[in-house]
Structures are given as C-alpha cells and as structure tokens.
C-alpha positions in Angstrom: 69.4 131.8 -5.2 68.4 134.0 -2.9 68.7 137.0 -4.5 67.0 135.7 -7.5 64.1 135.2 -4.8 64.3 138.7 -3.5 64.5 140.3 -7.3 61.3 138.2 -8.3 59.2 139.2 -4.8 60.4 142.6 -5.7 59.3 142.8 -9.5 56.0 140.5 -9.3 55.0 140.7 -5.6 54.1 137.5 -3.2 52.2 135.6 -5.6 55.6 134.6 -7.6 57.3 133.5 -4.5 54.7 131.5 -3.4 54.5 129.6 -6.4 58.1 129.2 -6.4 58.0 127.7 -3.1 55.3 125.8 -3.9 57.4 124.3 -6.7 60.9 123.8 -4.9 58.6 122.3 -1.9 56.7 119.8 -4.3 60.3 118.8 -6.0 61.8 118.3 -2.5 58.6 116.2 -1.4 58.6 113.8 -4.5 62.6 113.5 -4.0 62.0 112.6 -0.4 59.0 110.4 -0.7 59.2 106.6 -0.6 56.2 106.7 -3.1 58.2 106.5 -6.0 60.8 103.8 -4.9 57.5 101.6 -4.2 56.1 102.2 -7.5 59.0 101.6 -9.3 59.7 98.9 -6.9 55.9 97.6 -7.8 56.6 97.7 -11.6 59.5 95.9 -11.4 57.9 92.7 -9.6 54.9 91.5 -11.7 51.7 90.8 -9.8 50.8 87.1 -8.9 47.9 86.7 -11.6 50.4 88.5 -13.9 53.3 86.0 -13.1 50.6 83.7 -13.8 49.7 85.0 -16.7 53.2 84.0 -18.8 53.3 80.8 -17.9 52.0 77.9 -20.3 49.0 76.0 -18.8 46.6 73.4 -19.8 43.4 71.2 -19.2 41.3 68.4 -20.7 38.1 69.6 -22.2 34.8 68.9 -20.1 32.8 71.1 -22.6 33.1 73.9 -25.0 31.1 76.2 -26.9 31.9 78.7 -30.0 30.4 82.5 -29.8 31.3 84.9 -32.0 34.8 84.7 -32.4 36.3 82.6 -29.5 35.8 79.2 -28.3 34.7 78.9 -24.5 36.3 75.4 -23.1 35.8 74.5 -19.4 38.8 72.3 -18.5 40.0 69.9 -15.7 43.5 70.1 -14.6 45.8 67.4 -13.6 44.8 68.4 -10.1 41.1 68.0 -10.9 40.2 71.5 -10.2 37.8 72.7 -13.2 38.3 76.1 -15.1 37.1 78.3 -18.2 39.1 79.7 -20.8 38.3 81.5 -23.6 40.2 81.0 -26.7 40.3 82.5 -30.2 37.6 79.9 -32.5 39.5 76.5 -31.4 38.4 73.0 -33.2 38.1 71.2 -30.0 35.7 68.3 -29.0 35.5 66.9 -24.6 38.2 64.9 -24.0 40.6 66.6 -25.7 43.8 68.2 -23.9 44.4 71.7 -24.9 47.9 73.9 -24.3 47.4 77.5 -23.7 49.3 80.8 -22.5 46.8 82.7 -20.2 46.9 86.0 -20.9 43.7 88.0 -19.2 42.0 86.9 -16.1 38.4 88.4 -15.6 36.3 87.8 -13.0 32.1 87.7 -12.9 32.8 88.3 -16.6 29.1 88.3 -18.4 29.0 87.2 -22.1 26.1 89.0 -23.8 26.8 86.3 -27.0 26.3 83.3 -24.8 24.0 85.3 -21.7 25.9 83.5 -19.3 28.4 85.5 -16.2 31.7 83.1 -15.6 32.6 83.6 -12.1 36.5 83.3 -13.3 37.7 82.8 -17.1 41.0 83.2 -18.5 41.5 84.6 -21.8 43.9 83.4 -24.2 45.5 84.5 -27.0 45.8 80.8 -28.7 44.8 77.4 -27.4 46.6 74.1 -28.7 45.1 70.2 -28.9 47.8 68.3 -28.0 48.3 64.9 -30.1 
C-alpha cells in the first residue's frame, strides 16, 4: 500500500496523496465515530409522538366542522382533557364517540379554509363513530 502511495506521489505529485489521505482519513473517522451507531440506534427506536402515532385513540365529539376535504372534530377524552383532530370528510354530529389512528401531529397549524391556527391537531387518516 505503500508503494502504491509512493508510485501515485511520484506520477501525479502532492495533490493525489492528499486526497487519498483525505479519503482513508474520512473512511477511518466515520468507522470510528459513535455518530452512526446513534443514528441507527435513533431509527430503530421510534420517537414518543411517533410511538404515539400507531396507536388507536379516541374522543367524544364537543364540535366539528367540514372544510374542504376533512372534518375538524374537537374531542374529550375519557380523561377529560379536550383535543382536535382532523379527519378525512367524517358524518359526525357532538356527542358522538369517534375511533381514530393518529397519524400526523402539527403544532400552531393555521387552516387558510377555516382561518383559524390550532395550537395542537392530529391528523388522521380515518375516523370511526362508534355504535
């Protein structure tokens, strides 16, 4: 290997070797770094609003609205606390308790159809009245 160094200095000067370096350097960095193992190690475990985000939840309707195409419910849950969700057009009327899978949680999200910012709403990809 080092010859092959010395016959490449030799043929295209100090400007070859120094990108070779630079490349067997960067290889050597990555291999070493702990960067990787963390991002792998960061893919692997899903984020708390993303664990969230699989898991089936639901509400009783306080209110709801249609735009466009989704349906804007604000919901109560068992433990009182009060939410929004946005659903694809849902036949829903207050009272009604409503099944979803969250699937997107946006923050100060402003509707330009309703001109009105949530400070928190889920979006979901279906939303179920339960009988």
């Amino acid at each position: 290997m080092i010859e092959c160094i010395s016959l490449i200095t030799k043929n295209y000067g100090g400007i070859v070797k120094l990108s070779y370096l630079a490349v067997v350097l960067s290889a050597a960095l990555v291999a070493l770094s702990p960067l990787h193992v963390m991002a792998a190690e960061k893919a692997i475990a899903p984020a708390p609003e993303m664990a969230a985000a699989s898991s089936p939840s639901e509400g009783k309707v306080l209110s709801s609205m249609n735009a466009s195409i989704y349906t804007y419910m604000e919901l109560e849950a068992s433990n009182k606390k009060r939410f929004w969700i946005a659903a694809p057009t849902t036949k829903v009327k207050v009272g009604d308790r409503v099944r979803f899978v969250e699937s997107m949680v946006m923050e100060n999200f402003n509707s330009k159809t309703l001109n009105r910012t949530f400070d928190r709403i889920i979006f979901v990809s279906a939303a179920t009245v339960l009988k």
